[in-house]
Backbone bond lengths (Angstrom), bond angles and torsions (degrees), N, CA, C in turn:
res aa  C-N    CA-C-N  psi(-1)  N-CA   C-N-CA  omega(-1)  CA-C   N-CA-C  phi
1 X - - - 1.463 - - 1.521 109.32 -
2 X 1.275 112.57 134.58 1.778 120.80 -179.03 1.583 102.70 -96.42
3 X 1.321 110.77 152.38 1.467 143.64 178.92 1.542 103.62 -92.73
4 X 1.558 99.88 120.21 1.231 87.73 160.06 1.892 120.03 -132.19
5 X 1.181 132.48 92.66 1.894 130.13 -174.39 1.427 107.96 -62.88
6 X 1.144 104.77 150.10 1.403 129.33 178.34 1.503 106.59 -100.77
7 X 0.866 164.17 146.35 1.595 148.93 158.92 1.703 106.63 -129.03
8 X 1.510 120.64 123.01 1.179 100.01 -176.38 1.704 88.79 -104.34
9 X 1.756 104.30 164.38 1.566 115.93 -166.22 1.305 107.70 -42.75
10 X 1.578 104.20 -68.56 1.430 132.61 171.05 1.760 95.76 -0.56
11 X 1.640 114.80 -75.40 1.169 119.78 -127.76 1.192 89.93 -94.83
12 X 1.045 118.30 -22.79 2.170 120.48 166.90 1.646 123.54 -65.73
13 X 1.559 91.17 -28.64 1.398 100.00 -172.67 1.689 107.61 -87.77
14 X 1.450 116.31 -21.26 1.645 149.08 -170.18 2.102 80.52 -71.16
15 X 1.017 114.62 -89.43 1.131 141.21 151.11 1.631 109.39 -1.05
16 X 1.148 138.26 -78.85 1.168 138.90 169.64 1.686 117.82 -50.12
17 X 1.291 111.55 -21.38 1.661 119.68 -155.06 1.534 92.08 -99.75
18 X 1.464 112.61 -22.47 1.897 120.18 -173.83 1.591 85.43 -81.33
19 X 1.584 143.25 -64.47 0.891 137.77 -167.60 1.692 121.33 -49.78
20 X 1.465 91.29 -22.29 2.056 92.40 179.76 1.300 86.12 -71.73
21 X 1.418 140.68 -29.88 1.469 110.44 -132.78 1.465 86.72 -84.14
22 X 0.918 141.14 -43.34 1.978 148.38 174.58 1.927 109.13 -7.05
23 X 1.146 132.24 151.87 1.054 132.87 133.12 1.126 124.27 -20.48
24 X 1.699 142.39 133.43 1.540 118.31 159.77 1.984 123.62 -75.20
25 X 1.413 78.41 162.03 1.459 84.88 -171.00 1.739 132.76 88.70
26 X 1.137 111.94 -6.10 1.793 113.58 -173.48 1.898 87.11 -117.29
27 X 0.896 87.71 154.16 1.859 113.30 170.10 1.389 110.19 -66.26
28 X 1.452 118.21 159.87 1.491 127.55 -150.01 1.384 91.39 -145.75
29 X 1.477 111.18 134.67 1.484 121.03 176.34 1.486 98.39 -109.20
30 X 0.996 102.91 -167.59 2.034 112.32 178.30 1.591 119.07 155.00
31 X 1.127 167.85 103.11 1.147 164.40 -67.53 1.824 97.39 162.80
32 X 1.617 115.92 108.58 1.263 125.57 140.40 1.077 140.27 -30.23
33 X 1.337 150.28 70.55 1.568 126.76 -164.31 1.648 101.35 -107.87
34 X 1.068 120.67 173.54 1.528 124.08 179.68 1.843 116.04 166.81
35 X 1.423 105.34 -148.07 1.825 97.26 171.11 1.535 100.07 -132.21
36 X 1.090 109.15 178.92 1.058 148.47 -125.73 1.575 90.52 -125.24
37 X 1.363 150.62 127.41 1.824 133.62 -168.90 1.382 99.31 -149.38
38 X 1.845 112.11 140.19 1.407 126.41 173.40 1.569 103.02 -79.39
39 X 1.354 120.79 107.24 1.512 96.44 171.43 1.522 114.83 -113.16
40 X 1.535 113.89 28.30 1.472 122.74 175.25 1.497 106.02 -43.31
41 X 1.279 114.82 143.69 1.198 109.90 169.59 1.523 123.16 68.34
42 X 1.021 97.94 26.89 1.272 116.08 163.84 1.595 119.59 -116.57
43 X 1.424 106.25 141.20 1.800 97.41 -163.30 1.878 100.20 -75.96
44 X 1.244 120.06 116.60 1.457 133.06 154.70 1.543 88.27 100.17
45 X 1.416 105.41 33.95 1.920 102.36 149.33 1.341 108.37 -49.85
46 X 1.609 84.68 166.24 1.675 115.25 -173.76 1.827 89.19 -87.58
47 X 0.823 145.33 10.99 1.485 126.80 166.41 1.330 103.60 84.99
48 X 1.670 103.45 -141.10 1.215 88.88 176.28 1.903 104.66 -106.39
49 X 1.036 81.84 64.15 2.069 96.86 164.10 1.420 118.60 -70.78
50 X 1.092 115.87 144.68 1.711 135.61 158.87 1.614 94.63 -60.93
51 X 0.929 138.83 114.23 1.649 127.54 160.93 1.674 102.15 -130.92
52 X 1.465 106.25 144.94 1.150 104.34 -146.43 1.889 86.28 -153.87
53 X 1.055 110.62 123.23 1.313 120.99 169.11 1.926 124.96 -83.21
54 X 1.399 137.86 117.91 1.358 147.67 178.72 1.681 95.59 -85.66
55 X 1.850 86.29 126.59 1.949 96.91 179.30 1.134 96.90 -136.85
56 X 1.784 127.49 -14.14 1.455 120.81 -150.34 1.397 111.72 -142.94
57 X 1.514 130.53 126.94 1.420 102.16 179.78 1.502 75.27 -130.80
58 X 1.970 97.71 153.42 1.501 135.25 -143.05 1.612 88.50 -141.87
59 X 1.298 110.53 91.96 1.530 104.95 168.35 1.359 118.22 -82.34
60 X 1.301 171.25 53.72 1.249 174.69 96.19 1.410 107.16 91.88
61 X 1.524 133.29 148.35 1.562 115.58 175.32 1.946 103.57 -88.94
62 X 0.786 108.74 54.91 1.894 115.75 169.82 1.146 116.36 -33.87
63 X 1.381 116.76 145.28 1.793 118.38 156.52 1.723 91.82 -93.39
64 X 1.470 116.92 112.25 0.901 129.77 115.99 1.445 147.55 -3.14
65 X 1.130 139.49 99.26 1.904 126.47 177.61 1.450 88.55 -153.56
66 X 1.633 104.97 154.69 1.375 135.80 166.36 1.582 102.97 -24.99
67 X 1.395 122.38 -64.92 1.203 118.87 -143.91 1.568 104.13 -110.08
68 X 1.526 110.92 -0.09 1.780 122.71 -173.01 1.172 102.58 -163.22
69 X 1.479 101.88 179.80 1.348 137.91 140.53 1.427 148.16 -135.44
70 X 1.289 117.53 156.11 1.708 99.70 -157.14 1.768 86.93 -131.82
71 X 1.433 128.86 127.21 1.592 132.90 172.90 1.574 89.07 -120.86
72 X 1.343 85.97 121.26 1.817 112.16 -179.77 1.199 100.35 -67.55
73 X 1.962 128.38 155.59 0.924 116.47 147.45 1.713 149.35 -37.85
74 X 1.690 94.12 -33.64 1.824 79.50 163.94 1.179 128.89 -92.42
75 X 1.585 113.26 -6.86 1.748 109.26 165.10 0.935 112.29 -69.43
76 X 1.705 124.47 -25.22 2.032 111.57 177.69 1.722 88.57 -74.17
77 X 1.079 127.05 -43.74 1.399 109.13 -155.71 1.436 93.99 -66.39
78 X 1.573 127.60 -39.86 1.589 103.18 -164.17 1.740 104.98 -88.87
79 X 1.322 119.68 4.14 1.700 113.02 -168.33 1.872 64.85 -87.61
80 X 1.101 160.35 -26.57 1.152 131.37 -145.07 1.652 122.04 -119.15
81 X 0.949 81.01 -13.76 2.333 102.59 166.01 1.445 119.11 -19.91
82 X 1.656 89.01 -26.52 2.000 80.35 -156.21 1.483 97.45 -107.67
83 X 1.168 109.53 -19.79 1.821 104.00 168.51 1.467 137.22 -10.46
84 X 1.463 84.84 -65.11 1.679 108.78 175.98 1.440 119.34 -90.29
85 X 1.327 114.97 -29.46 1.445 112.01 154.17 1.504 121.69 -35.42
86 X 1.466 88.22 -75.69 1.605 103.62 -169.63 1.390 116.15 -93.71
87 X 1.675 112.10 15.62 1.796 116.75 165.63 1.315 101.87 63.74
88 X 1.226 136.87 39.16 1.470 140.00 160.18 1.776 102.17 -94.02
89 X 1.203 90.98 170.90 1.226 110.02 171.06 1.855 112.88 -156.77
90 X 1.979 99.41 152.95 1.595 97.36 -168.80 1.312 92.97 -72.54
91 X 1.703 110.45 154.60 1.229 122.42 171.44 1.341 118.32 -116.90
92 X 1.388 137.04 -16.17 1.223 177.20 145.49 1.267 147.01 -125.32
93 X 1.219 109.21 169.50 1.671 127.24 -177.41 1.213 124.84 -136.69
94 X 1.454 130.17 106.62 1.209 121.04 -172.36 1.235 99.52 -116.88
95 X 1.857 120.22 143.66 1.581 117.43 145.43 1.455 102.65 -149.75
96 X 1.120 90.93 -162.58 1.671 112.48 -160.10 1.406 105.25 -103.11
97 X 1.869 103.25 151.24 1.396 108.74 159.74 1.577 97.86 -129.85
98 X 1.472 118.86 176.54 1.154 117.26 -170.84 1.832 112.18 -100.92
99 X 1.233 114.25 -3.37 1.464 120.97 -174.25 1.715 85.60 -131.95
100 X 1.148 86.20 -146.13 1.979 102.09 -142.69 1.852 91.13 -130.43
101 X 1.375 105.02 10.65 1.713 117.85 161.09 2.117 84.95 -82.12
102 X 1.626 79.47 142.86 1.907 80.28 172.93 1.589 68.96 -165.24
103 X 1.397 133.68 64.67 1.376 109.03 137.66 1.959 105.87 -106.35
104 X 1.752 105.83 -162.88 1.548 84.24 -167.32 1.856 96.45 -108.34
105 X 1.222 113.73 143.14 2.164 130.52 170.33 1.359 70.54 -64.34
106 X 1.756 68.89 167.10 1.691 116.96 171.82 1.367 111.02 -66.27
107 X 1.526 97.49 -46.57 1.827 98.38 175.80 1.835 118.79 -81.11
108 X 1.239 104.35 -7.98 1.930 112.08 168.91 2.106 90.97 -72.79
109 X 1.449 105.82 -57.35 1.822 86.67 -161.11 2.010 101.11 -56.70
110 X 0.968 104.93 -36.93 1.687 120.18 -163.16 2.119 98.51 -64.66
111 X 1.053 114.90 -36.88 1.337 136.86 159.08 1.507 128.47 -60.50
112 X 1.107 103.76 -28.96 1.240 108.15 -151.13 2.215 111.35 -69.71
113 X 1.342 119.34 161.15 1.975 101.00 -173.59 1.039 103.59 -56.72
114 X 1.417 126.51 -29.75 1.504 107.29 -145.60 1.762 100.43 -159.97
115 X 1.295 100.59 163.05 2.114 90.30 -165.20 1.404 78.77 -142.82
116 X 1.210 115.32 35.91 1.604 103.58 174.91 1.487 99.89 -110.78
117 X 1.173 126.45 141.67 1.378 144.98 -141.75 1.930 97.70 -90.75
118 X 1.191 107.85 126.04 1.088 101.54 -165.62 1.552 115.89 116.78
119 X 1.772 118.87 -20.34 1.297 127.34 -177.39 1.728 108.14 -66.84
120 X 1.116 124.27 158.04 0.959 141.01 141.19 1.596 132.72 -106.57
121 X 1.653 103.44 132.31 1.513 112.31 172.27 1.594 128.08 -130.35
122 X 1.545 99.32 97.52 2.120 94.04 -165.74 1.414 107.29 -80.32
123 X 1.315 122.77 160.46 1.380 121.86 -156.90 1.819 83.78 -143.89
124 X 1.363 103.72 117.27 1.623 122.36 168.17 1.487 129.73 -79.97
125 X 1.181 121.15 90.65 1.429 93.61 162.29 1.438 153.93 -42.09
126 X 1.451 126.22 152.80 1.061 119.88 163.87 1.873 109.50 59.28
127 X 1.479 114.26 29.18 1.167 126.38 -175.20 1.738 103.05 34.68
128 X 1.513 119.10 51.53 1.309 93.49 163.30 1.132 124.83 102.38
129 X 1.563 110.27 -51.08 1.240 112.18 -164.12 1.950 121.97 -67.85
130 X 1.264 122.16 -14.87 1.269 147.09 158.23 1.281 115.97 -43.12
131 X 1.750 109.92 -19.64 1.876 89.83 -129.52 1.051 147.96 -37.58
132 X 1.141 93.15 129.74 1.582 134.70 -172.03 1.600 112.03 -48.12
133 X 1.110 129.73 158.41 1.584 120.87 134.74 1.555 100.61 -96.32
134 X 1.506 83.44 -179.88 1.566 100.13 -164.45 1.145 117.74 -68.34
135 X 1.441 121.43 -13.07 1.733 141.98 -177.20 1.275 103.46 -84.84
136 X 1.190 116.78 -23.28 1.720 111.20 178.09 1.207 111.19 -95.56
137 X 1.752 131.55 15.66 1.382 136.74 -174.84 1.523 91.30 -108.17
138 X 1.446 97.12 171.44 1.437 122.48 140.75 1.426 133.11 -52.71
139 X 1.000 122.39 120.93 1.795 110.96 -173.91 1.310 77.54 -147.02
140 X 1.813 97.00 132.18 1.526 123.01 -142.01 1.792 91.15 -141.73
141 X 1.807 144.74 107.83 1.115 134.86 158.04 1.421 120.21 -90.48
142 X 0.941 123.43 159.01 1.482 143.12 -155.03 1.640 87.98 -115.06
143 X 1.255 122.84 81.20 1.654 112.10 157.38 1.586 120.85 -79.50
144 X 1.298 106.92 -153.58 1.289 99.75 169.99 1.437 102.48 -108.34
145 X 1.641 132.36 12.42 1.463 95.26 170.43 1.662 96.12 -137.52
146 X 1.944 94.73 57.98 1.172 111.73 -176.05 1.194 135.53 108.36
147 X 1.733 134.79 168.01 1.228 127.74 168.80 1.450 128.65 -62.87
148 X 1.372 148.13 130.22 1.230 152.63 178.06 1.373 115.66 -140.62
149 X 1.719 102.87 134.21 1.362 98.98 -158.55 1.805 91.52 -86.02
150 X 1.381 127.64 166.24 1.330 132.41 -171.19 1.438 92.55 -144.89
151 X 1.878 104.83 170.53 1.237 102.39 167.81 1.556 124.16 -72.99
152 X 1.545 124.74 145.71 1.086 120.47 -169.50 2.038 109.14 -45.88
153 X 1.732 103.38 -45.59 1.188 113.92 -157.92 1.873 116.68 -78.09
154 X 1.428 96.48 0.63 1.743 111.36 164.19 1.437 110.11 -75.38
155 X 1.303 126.70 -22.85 1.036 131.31 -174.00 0.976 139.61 -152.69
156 X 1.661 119.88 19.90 1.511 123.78 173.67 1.848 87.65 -142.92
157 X 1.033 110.75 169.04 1.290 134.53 176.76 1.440 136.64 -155.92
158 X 1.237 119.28 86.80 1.391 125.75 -149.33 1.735 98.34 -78.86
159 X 1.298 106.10 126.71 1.789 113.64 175.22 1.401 108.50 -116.72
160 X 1.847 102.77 149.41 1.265 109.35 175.10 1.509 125.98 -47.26
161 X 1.217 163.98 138.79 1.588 159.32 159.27 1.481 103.92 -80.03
162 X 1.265 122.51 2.05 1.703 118.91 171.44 1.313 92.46 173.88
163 X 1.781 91.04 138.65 1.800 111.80 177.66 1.619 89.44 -139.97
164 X 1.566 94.82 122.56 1.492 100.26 167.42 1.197 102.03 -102.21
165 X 1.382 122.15 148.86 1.622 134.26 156.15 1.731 126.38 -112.79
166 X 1.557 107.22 11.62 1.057 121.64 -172.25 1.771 101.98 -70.09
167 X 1.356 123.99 123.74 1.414 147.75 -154.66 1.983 101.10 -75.04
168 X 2.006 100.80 -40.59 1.238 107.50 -175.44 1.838 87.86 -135.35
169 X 1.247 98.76 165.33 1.464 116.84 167.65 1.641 108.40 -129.89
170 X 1.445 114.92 162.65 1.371 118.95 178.96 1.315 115.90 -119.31
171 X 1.052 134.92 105.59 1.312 132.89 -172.20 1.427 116.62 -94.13
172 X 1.282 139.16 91.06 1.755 142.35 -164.72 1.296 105.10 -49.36
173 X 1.078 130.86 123.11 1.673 136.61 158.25 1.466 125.49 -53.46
174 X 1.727 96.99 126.08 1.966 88.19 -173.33 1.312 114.25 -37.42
175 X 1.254 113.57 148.61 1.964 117.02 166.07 1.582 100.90 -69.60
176 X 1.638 116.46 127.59 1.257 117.15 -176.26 1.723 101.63 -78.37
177 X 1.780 113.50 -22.04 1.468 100.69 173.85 1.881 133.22 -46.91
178 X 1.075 121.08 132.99 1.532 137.14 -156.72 1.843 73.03 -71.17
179 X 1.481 103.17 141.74 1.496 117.08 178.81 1.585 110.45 -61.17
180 X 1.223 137.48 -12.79 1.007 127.91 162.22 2.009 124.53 -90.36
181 X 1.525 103.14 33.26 1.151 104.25 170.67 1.319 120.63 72.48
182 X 1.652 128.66 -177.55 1.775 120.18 -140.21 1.187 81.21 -105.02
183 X 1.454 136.23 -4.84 1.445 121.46 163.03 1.543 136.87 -90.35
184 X 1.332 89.17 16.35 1.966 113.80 -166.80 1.918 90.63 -46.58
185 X 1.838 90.28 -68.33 1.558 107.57 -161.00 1.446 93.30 -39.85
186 X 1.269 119.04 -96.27 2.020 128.01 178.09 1.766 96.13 -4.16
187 X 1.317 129.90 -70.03 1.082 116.61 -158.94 1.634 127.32 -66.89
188 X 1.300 81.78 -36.09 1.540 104.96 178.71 2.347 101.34 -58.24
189 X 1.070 104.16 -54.24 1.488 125.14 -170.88 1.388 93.52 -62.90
190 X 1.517 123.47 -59.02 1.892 110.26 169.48 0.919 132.81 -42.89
191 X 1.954 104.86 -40.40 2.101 99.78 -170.61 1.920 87.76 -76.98
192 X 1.334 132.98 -18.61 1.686 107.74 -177.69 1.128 105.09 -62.36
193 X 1.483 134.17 -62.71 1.006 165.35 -149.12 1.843 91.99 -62.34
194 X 1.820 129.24 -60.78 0.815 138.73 -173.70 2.089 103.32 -54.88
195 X 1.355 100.33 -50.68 1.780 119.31 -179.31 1.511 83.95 -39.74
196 X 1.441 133.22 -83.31 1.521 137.25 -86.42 1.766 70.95 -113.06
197 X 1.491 130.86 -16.13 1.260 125.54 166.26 1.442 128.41 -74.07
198 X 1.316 83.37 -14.14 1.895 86.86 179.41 2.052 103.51 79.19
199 X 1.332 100.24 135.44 1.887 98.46 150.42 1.516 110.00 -45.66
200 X 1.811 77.16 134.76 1.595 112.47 174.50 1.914 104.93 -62.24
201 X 1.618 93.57 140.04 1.781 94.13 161.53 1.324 114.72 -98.63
């Protein structure tokens, strides 16, 4: 059975903006979460695909380093709490490399969330700082006789997060009132008026 993600911009771009916040120079983890979608019966379904919609990105508390990263057992357990709460499920894995190599190390497959066949793992260049679309990453599948990187566009699909069709837009005109409100003028005209009186006896 094939995988198929949805990614809306929003949540890639959400996603890229967590990775600035990092130190420079160390690798960046980040985790997809979202649901899981029937799209039978829909004209130019995925068949019988895994398709799976991205709503959430789950940065992990990681140690960080130049050349890796390491997420302890209780940061997967706590990046992962809300799953079952809120009936999501991970849909991905994203991290960083520091050059414009984005295939996956020995220690990325050995690392990797999940070894269940069908996983996905995207691999960023340049930690991010570029951002990228998702076509300029690594996109990494989890078969069964291992990780293989594929084309991004077999298996992710980046969607708009807002389509306007509105013909005109309205744009409100600055308020010409002085920021201190319709009583600016009056106040302003008292303290002269107060000056040119001199202090009270």
């Amino acid at each position: 059975m094939s995988t198929t993600v949805r990614v809306p911009d929003a949540v890639w771009q959400d996603l890229l903006g967590l990775f600035e916040q990092h130190q420079p120079g160390v690798e960046r983890i980040a985790y997809l979460d979202g649901f899981r979608v029937d799209e039978n019966g829909y004209p130019g379904s995925a068949g019988d695909a895994e398709v799976y919609i991205a709503t959430t990105v789950v940065v992990p508390d990681a140690l960080l380093r130049r050349g890796n990263y390491v997420v302890p057992a209780e940061a997967i357990s706590r990046a992962g709490q809300h799953l079952r709460t809120r009936r999501m499920t991970r849909v991905a894995q994203v991290h960083s490399h520091g050059d414009d190599w984005v295939e996956h190390s020995g220690t990325d497959d050995e690392r990797a969330y999940s070894q269940r066949p069908g996983s996905l793992s995207i691999v960023v260049p340049f930690h991010g700082t570029e951002r990228p679309d998702i076509s300029d990453c690594g996109v990494h599948l989890r078969t069964t006789s291992g990780w293989q990187r594929v084309p991004a566009e077999s298996v992710i699909t980046t969607i708009p997060s807002a389509l306007d069709h509105r013909s005109t837009t309205w744009t409100p005109r600055p308020n010409p009132t002085p920021s201190g409100g319709t009583s600016s003028p009056f106040r302003a005209w008292t303290r002269s008026v107060l000056r040119r009186l001199g202090p009270s006896t």
